[in-house]
C-alpha positions as CSV (number, residue, x, y, z in Angstrom):
1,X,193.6,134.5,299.4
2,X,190.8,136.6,297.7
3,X,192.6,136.0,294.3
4,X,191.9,132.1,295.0
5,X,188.3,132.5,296.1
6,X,187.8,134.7,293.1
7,X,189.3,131.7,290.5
8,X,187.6,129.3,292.5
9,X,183.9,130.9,291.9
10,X,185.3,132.0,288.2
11,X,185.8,128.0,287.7
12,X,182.6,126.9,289.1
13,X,180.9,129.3,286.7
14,X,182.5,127.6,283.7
15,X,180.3,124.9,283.3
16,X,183.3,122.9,282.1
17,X,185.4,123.7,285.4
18,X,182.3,123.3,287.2
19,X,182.7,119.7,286.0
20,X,186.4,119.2,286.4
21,X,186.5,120.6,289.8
22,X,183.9,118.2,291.1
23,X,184.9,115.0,289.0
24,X,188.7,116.1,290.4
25,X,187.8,116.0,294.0
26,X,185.9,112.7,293.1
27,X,188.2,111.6,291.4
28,X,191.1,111.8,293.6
29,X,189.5,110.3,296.4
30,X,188.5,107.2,293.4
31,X,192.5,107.1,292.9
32,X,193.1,106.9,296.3
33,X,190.4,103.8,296.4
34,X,191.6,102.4,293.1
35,X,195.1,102.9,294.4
36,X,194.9,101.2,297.8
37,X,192.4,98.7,296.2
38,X,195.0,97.4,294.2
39,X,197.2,98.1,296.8
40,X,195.4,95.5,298.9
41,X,195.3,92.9,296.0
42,X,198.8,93.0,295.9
43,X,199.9,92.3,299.7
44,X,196.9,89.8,299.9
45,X,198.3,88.2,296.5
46,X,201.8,88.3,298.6
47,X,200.6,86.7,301.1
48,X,197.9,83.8,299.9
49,X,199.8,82.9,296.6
50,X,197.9,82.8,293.3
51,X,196.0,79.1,294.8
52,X,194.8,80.9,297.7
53,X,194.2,84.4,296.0
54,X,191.8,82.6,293.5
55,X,189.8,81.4,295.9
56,X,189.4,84.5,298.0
57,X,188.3,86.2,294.8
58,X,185.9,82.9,293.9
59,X,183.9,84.0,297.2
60,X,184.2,87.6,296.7
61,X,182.7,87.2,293.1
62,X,180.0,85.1,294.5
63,X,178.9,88.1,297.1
64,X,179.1,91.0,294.8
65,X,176.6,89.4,292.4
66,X,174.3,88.2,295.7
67,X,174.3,91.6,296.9
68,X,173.1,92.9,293.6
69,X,170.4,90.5,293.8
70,X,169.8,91.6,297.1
71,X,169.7,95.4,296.3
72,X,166.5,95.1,294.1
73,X,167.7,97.8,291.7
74,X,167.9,100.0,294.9
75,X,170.7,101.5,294.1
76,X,169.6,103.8,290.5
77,X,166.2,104.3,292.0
78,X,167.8,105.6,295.4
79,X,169.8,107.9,293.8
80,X,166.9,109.3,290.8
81,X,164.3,109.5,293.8
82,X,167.1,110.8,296.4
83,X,168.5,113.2,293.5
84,X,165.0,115.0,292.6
85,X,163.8,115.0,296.7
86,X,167.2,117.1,297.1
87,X,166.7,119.1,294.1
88,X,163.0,120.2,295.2
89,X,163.9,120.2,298.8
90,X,161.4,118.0,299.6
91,X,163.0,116.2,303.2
92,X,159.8,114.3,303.8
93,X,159.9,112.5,300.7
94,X,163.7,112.1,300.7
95,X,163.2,110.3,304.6
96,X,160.8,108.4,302.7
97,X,162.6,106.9,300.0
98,X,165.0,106.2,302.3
99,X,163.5,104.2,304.9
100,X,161.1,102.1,302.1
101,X,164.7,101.8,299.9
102,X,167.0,100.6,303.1
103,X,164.0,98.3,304.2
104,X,163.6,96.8,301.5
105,X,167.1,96.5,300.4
106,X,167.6,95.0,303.8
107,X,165.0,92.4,303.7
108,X,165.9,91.3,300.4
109,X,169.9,90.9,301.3
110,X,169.1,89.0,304.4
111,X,167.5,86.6,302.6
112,X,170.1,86.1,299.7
113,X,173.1,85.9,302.5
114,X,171.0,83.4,304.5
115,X,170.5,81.3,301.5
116,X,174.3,81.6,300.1
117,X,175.6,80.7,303.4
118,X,173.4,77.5,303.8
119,X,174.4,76.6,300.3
120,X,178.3,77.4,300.5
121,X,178.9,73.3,301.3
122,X,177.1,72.5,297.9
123,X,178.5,75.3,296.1
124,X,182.0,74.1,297.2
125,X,182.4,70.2,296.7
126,X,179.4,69.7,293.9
127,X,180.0,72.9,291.7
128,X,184.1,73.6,291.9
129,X,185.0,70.4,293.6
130,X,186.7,72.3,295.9
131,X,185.8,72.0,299.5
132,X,188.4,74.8,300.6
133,X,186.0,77.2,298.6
134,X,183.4,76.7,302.0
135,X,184.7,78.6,304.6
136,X,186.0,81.4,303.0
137,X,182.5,81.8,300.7
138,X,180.6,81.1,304.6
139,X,182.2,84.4,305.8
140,X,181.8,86.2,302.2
141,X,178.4,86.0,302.7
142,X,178.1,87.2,306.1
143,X,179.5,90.7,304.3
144,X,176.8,90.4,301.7
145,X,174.4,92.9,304.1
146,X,176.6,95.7,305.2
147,X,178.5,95.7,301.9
148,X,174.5,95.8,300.1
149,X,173.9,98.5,302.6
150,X,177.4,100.8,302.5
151,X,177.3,101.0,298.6
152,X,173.2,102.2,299.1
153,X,174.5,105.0,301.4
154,X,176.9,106.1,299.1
155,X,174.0,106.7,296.6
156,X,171.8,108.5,298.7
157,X,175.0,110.9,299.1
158,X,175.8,110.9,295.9
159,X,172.1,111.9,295.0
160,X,172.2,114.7,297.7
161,X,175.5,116.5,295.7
162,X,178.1,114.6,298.6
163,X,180.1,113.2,295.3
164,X,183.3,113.0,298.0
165,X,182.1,111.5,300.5
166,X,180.3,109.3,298.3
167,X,183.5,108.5,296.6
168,X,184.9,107.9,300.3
169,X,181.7,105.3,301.3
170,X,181.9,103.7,297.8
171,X,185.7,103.9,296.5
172,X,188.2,104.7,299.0
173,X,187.1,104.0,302.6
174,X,187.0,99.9,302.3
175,X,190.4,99.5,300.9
176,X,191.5,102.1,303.9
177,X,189.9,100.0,306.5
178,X,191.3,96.6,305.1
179,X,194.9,97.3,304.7
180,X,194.8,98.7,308.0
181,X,193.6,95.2,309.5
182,X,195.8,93.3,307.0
183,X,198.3,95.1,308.5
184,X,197.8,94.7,312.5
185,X,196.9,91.1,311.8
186,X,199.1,90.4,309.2
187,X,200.9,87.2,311.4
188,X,197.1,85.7,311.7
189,X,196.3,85.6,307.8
190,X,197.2,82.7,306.6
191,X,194.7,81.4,304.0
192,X,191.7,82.3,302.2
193,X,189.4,82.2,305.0
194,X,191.0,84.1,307.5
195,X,191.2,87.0,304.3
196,X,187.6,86.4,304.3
197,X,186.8,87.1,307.7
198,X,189.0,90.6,307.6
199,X,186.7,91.7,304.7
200,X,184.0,91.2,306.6
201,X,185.3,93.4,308.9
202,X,186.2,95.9,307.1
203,X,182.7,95.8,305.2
204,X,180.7,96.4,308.6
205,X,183.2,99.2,309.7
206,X,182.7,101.0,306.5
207,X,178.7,100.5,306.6
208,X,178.7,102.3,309.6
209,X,180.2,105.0,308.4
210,X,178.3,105.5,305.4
211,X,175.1,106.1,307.7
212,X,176.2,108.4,310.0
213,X,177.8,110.8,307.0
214,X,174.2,110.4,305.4
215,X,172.5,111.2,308.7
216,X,175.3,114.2,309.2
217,X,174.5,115.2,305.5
218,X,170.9,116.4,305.7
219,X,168.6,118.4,307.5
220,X,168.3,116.6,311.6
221,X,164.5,117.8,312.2
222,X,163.1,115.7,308.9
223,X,165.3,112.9,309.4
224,X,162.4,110.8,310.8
225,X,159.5,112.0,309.0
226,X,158.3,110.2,305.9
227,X,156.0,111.5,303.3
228,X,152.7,109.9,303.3
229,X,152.1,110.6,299.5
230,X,155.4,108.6,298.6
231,X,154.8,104.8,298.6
232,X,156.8,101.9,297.9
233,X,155.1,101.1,294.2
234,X,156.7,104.3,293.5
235,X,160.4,103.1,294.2
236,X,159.7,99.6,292.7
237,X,158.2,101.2,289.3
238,X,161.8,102.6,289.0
239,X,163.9,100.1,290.9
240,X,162.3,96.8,288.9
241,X,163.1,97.6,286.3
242,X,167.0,98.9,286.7
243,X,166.8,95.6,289.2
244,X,167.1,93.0,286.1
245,X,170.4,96.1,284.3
246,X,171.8,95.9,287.3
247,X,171.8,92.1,287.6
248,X,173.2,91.9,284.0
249,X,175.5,94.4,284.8
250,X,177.5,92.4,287.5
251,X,176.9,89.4,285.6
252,X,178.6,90.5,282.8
253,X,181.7,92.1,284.9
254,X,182.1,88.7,287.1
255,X,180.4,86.2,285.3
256,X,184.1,85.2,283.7
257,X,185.5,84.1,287.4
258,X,183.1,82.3,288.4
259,X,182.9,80.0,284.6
260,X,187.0,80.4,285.0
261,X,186.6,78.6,288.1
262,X,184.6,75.5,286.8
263,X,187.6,75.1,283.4
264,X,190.8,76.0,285.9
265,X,192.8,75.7,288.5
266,X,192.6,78.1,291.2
267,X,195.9,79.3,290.6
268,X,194.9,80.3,287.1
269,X,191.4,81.9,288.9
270,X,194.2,83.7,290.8
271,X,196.2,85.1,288.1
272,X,193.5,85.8,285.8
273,X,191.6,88.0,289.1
274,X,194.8,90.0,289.3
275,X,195.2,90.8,285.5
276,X,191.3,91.6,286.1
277,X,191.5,93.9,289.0
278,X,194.6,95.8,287.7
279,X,192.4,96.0,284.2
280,X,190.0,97.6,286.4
281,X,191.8,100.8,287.5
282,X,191.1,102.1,284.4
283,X,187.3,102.6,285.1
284,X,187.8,105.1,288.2
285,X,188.1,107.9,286.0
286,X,184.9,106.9,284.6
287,X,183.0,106.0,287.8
288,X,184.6,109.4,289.3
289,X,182.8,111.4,286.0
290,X,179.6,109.2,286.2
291,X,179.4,110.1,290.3
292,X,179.1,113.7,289.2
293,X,177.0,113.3,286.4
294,X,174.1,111.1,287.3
295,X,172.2,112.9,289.7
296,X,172.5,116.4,287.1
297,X,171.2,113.7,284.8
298,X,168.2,113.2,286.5
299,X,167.7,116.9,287.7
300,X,168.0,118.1,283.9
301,X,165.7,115.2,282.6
302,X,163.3,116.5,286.2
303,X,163.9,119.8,284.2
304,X,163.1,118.8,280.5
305,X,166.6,120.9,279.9
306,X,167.9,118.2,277.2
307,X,170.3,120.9,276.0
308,X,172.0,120.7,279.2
309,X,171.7,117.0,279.3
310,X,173.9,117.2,275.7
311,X,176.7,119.4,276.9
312,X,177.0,117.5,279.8
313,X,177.2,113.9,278.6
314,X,179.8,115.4,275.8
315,X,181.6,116.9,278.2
316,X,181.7,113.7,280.6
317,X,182.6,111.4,277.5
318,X,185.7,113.5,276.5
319,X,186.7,114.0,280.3
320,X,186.8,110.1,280.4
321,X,188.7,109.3,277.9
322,X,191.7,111.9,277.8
323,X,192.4,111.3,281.3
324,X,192.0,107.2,280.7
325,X,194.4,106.8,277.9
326,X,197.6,107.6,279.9
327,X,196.9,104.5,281.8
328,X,195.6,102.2,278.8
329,X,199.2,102.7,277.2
330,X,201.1,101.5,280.9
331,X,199.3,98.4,280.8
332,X,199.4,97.5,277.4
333,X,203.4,98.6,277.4
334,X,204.6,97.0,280.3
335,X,201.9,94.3,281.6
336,X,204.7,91.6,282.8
337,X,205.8,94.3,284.6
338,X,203.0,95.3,286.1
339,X,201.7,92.2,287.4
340,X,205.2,91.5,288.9
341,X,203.9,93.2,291.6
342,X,201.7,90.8,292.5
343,X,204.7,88.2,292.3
344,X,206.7,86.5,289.8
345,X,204.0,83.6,289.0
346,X,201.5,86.5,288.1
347,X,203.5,87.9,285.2
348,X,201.8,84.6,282.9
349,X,198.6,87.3,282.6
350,X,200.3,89.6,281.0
351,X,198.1,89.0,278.1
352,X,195.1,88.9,280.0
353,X,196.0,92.3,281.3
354,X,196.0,93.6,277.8
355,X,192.5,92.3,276.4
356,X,190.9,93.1,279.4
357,X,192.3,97.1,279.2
358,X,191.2,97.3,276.0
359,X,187.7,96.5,276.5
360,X,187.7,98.6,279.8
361,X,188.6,101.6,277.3
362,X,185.6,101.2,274.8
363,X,183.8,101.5,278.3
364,X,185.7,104.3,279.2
365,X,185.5,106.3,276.0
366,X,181.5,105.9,276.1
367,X,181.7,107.9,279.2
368,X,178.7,107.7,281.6
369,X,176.2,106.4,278.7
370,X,174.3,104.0,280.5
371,X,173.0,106.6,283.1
372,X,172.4,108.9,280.7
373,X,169.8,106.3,279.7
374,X,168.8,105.2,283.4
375,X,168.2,109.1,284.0
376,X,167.2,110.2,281.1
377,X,163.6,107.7,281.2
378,X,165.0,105.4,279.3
379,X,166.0,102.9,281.8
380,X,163.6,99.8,280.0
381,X,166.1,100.1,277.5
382,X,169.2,100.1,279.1
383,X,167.9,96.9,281.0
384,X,167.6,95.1,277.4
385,X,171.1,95.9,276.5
386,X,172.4,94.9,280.3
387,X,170.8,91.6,280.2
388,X,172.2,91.1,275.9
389,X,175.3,91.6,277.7
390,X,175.2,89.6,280.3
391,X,173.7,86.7,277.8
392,X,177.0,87.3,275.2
393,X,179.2,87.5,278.1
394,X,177.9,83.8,279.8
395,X,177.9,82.4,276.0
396,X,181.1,83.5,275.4
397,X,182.7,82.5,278.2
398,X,181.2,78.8,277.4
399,X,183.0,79.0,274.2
400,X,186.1,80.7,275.2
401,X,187.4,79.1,278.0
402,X,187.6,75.7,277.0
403,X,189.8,76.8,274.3
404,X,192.3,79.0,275.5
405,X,191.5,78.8,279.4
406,X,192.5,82.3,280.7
407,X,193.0,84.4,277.9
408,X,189.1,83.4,276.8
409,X,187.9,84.7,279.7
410,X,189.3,87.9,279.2
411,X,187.6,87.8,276.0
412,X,184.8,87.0,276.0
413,X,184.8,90.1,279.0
414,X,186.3,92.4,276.5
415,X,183.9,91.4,273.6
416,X,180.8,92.2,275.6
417,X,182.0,95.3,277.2
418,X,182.5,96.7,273.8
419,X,179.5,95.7,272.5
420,X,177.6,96.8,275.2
421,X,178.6,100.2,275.2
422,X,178.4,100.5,271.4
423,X,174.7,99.7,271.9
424,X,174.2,102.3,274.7
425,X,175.6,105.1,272.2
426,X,173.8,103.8,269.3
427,X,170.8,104.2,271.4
428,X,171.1,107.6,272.9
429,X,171.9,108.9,269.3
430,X,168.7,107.2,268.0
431,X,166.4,108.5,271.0
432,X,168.3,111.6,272.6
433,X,170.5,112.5,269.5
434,X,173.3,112.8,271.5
435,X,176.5,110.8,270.0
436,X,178.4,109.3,273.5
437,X,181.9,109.3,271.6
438,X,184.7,111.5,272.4
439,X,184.1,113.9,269.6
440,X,184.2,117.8,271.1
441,X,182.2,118.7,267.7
442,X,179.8,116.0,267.9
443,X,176.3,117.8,267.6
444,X,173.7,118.7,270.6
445,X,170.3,117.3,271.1
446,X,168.1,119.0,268.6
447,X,165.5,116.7,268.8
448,X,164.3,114.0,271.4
449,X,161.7,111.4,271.9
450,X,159.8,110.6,274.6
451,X,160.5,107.8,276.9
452,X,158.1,105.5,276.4
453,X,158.6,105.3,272.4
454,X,159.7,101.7,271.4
């Protein structure tokens, strides 16, 4: 027993096991989410055919970019503001940015689910032409608040060093909670809408968690209190501006459903979302890295230690992408075989499923670039570059899709996502001189500008 505790404290003083320790408890719990996620695609694919899968995933697409418009960028300036509060021990501002962040959050989401549900009629018969698109987007949006607010708790863990059960909140505990209920009422779901409403479930289930894990997580006798020299203009001047990289950023990710959806059938939508969410699994390494490294991010950038910053976003990039490629040669080896799974009509995507991983590598092999930038002060920046994305991504998908319907889509997706990241790098050469490629020789941060240079 002493011999483990003794490797145990040796790792953790290795600033590289230090890493691989953490990102390895984060990142099993992100396999287990990735894992049952897709896990949950699957039986629901079983179940609702590729028709009725597409339309789930029409309304699911339409409240993940909603709650991001909801959010406000609360999500990067929860965790920068949460991550230096922890770091300084200073509870009173931390309760702070958490009731103004949550409030506002709240407010904001309320709003955008009230005006998506209103609007689900018009969306369905003038926009898709689809009326069976209604109900199922109805009850989406009803999830929009508790899944806005679930995904914010999981950053105010992450931000207090609770990478697992931020991983839990943010990766694994939703796809837990809905194959669980797809199971017990797996005799009642019989279309898109009744999928719909389980979600929905699930999403309030899991909210409630995330809250009483952050209330568990810090200190009871401050929990209250709010500091009366923190004010909201504080968490906006962050927030605003990661609001319009954040926008961009789900744009860009789910833009190509919802312009599928106005060329296609939804049983193409269908296909196309299960070649999408299987390309997916490749980014949980990344998000399981990123989890670990964002709020050391901010507390090195807190600490004007960009020495540290270097080793750690080399570290973090090469971490990525050995661990990524294992997966990046399944897909691209056997795709028919993998989307089998889903069913036999699902193996047409196979070359979906191939475009699509390939772009989610270049992301991958970039490692956590964009919040290096976000932590780093250079968050202005990393907004431009979101939104140039998200601009390529609509534009392409224009142009794509009416040519070669599915396989456009993925793209267009693919084309961004590598460009994209390729800008990130270039930029965090150019301003941090730190090169976001998996190079293990690739040289520190000798020199570094300030922020607010153009």
């Amino acid at each position: 027993m002493h011999w483990a505790l003794r490797f145990q404290s040796r790792v953790r003083a290795s600033a590289w096991g230090d890493l691989v320790l953490r990102s390895g408890t984060v990142l099993g719990l992100r396999v287990l989410g990735a894992g049952l996620g897709f896990a949950f695609n699957v039986a629901l694919a079983r179940v609702l055919g590729a028709e009725g899968l597409g339309i789930f995933h029409l309304s699911l697409t339409f409240t993940l970019i909603a709650s991001v418009v909801g959010r406000m960028g609360m999500d990067a300036a929860l965790l920068k503001f949460g991550a230096t509060s922890h770091a300084e021990s200073d509870w009173n501002r931390l309760a702070a940015v958490h009731r103004l962040g949550m409030g506002t959050a709240l407010l904001c989401c309320s709003m955008v689910a009230t005006t998506t549900f209103l609007a689900a009629d018009w969306i369905a018969t003038t926009v898709y032409a689809d009326p069976g698109i209604a109900n199922p987007l109805r009850l989406m949006s009803l999830a929009l608040v508790p899944f806005s607010l679930l995904n914010l708790y999981g950053e105010l863990l992450k931000a207090g060093q609770h990478q697992a059960a931020s991983s839990f909140i943010q990766g694994a505990a939703l796809p837990i909670v809905n194959l669980l209920l797809l199971f017990i009422f797996a005799d009642s779901i019989t279309g898109a809408s009744a999928a719909s409403g389980l979600y929905l479930a699930g999403t309030v289930l899991v909210c409630v968690c995330g809250c009483l894990l952050w209330i568990r997580s810090i200190p009871r006798n401050h929990v209250g209190t709010a500091s009366p020299t923190f004010r909201l203009r504080e968490l906006l001047a962050t927030a605003l501006p990661m609001y319009g990289s954040a926008i961009a950023d789900v744009v860009m990710t789910f833009s190509d459903v919802l312009i599928l959806g106005l060329f296609v059938s939804s049983g193409e939508v269908g296909i196309y979302t299960a070649a999408a969410r299987t390309a997916l699994l490749t980014r949980f390494v990344l998000l399981a890295t990123s989890s670990v490294a964002a709020p050391r991010f901010a507390a090195l950038h807190a600490a004007k230690d960009s020495e540290g910053i270097a080793r750690l976003a080399r570290r973090s990039t090469i971490l990525t992408t050995v661990t990524t490629l294992p997966l990046l040669l399944i897909f691209i080896l056997v795709p028919e075989q993998i989307l089998s799974l889903f069913g036999p009509q699902f193996e047409a995507g196979a070359s979906v499923l191939i475009v699509l991983t390939l772009g989610q590598f270049v992301n991958a092999a970039t490692g956590p670039v964009g919040y290096l930038l976000n932590m780093s002060g250079f968050h202005r920046i990393e907004g431009r570059i979101a939104v140039a994305g998200a601009v390529m991504t609509v534009a392409l998908c224009f142009a794509l899709i009416p040519l070669w319907g599915v396989l456009g889509a993925a793209a267009a997706n693919a084309i961004a996502t590598a460009a994209c990241n390729l800008m990130r790098v270039y930029v965090a050469k150019s301003r941090l001189g730190i090169l976001m490629l998996p190079i293990p020789w690739a040289p520190g941060s000798s020199k570094r500008q300030s922020p607010g240079s153009p």
